[in-house]
C-alpha positions in Angstrom: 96.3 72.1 67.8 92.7 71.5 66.2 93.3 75.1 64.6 95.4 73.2 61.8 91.4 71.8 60.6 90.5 75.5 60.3 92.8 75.5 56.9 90.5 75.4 53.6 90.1 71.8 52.7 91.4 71.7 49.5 88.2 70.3 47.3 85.6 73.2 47.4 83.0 70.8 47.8 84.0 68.4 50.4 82.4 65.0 50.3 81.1 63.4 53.2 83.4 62.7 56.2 86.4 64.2 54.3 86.3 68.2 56.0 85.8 68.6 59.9 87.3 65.8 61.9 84.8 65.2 64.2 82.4 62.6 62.2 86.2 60.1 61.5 87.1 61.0 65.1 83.7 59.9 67.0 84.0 56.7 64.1 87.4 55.4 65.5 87.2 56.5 68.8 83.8 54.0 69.2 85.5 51.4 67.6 88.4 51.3 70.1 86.1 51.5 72.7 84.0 48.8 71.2 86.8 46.5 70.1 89.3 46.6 73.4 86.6 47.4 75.9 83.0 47.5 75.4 82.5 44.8 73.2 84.3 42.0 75.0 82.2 43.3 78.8 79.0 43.0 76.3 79.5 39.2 75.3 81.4 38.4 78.6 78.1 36.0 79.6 77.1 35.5 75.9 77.2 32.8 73.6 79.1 34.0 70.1 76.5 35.1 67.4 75.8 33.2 64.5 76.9 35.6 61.9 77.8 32.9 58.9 74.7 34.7 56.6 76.0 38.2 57.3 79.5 37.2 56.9 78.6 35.8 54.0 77.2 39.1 52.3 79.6 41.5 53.3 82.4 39.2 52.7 81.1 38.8 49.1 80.2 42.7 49.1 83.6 43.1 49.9 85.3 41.0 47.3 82.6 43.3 44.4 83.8 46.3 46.1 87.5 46.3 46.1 87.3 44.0 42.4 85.5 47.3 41.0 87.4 49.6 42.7 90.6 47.5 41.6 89.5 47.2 37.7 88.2 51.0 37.5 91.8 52.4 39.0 93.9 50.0 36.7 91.7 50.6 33.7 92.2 54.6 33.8 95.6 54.2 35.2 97.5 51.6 33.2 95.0 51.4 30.2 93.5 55.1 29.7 97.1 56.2 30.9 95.6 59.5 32.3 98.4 59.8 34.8 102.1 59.8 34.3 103.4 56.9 36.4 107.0 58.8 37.0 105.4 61.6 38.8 101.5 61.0 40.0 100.5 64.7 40.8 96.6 65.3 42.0 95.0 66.7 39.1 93.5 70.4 39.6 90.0 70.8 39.9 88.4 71.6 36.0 90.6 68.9 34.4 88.8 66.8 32.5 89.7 63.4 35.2 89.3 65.0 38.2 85.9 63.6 38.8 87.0 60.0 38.0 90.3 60.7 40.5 88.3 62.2 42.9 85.2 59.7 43.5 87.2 56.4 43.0 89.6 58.0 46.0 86.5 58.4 47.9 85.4 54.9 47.4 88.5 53.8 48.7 88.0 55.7 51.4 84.6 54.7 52.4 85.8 51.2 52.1 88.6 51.6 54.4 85.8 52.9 56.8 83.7 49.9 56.3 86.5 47.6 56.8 86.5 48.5 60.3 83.1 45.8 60.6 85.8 43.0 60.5 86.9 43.7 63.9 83.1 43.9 65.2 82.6 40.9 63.6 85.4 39.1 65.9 83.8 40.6 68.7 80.5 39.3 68.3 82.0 35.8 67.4 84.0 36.2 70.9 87.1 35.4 68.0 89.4 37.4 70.1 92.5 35.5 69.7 92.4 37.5 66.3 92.0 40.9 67.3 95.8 41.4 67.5 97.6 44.7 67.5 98.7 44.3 64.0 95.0 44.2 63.0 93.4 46.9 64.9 96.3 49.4 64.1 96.3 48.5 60.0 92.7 49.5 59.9 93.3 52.3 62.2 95.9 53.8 60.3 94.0 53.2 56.7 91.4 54.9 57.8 92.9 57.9 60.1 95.7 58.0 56.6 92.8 58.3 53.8 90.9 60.8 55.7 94.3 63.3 56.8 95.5 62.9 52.9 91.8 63.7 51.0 91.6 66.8 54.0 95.2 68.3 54.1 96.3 67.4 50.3 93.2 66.5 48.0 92.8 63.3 46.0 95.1 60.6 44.0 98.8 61.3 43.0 100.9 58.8 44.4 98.7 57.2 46.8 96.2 55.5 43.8 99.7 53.1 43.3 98.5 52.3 47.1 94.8 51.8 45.9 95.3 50.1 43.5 97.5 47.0 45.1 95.7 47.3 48.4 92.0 46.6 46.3 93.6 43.7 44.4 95.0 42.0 47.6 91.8 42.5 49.5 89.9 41.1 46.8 91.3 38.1 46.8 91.6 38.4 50.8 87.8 38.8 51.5 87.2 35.9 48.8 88.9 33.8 50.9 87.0 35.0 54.2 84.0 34.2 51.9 85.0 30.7 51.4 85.7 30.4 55.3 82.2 31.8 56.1 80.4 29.7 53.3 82.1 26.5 53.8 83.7 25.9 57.7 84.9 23.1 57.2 87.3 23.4 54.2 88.8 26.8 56.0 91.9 25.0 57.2 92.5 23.3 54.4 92.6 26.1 51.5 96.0 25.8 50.6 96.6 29.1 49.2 95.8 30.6 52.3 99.4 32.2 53.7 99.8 33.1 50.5 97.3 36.1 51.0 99.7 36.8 53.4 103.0 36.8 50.6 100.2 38.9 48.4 100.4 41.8 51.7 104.2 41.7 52.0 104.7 42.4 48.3 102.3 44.9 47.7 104.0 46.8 50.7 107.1 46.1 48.9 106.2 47.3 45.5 104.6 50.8 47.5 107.8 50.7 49.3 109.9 50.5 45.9 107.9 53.0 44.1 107.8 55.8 46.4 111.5 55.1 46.4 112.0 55.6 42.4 109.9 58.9 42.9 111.9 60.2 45.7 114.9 59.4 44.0 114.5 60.1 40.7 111.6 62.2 40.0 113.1 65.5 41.1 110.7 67.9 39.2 107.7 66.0 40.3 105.5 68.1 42.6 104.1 65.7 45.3 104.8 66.4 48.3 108.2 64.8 49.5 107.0 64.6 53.0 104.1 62.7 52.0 106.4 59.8 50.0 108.5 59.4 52.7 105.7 58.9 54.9 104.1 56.5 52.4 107.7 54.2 52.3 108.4 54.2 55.9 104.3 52.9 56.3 105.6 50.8 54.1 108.7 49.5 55.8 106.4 49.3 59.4 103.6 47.2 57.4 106.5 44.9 55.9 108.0 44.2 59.3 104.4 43.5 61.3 103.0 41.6 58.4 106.8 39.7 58.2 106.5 39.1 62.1 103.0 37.6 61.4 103.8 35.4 59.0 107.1 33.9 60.3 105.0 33.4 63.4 101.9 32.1 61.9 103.2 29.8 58.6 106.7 28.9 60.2 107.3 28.4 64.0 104.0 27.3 64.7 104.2 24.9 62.2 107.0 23.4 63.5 105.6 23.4 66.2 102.8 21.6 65.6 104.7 18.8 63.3 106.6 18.4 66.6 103.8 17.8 68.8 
């Protein structure tokens, strides 16, 4: 089966992590381990860390991060126009974009990779209640996703639509983990909180709906049809966790709690 990874990556110069699978594989494998196993037999007889300083920075590197990444994509994408919206197709290497397509997929990339610290995070805070399965498998599956599509198909097409409303929710997302981290005491009372939540469940909505159009009515467009369907039904699954999450989080439990 691992003969598949013995097919010519299609960048000539891979970038790092993006050619042989071992480096992602070792990455996620340890963070299973870490995060189901490990991690929780390692803080068994410890007190949670103190991590309110470090949350602090990364939460606010995170919110720099996916706000560049988000004003760079919409800038060349919406602004510059360099793609056609109907029918995203990965630019061939010498085209004058290819660069910019190519790097700010990477970055996304890498940040998917780094987002994986959130779990660790829990664990070290012994904040275990929210290491659900929902969380572990949407930053599995960003990460395992990035790295099959820049190995197997190259950079951008359809999937900088997913970029660029994944960066813009996370932006917001982390901001709000910033104000948790920076202020404890006001975390149950920012209002706009589940919102974050409505901000997930419409950008997997809009992904949903656009690969749709494509499929449908982009007939001569050359990106992979396997890969859009993939991209909706993620869609779909990510709509229906996220849904389950929310119904659960902002609705029965609420009621529950105003009948207590």
């Amino acid at each position: 089966m691992l003969n598949i990874f013995n097919i010519p990556s299609p960048d000539p110069n891979p970038l790092p992590l993006t050619n042989s699978p071992w480096p992602i594989f070792l990455i996620v494998t340890s963070y299973l381990i870490f995060v189901l196993k490990v991690g929780k037999i390692y803080m068994r007889n410890r007190e949670p860390y103190d991590l309110t300083n470090v949350l602090r920075v990364y939460n606010l590197g995170q919110v720099a991060y996916n706000t560049i990444v988000f004003s760079t994509t919409f800038y060349f994408l919406i602004i510059e126009g360099i793609c056609d919206l109907h029918c995203m197709e990965t630019f061939p290497f010498g085209h004058r974009h290819k660069n910019i397509e190519r790097y700010i997929h990477y970055a996304y990339y890498i940040n998917k990779i780094t987002d994986l610290l959130d779990t660790i995070f829990f664990v070290l805070r012994k904040s275990y209640k929210q290491i659900s399965f929902l969380h572990v498998y949407h930053h599995l599956i960003m990460v395992i996703g990035c790295y099959l599509v820049m190995r197997f198909y190259g950079t951008g097409g359809h999937f900088n639509c997913l970029g660029l409303f994944n960066t813009f929710v996370h932006a917001f997302m982390y901001f709000y983990y910033f104000l948790s981290a920076y202020y404890p005491g006001v975390k149950a009372n920012i209002w706009w909180k589940k919102y974050i939540t409505i901000a997930q469940l419409i950008q997997f909505m809009m992904i949903f709906l656009y690969s749709t159009y494509v499929l449908i009515y982009a007939e001569n467009c050359s990106f992979p049809k396997g890969l859009i369907v993939l991209l909706g039904f993620q869609s779909l699954l990510m709509m229906y966790m996220f849904g389950k999450f929310y119904i659960k989080t902002y609705i029965k439990d609420k009621k529950s709690s105003k009948q207590m």
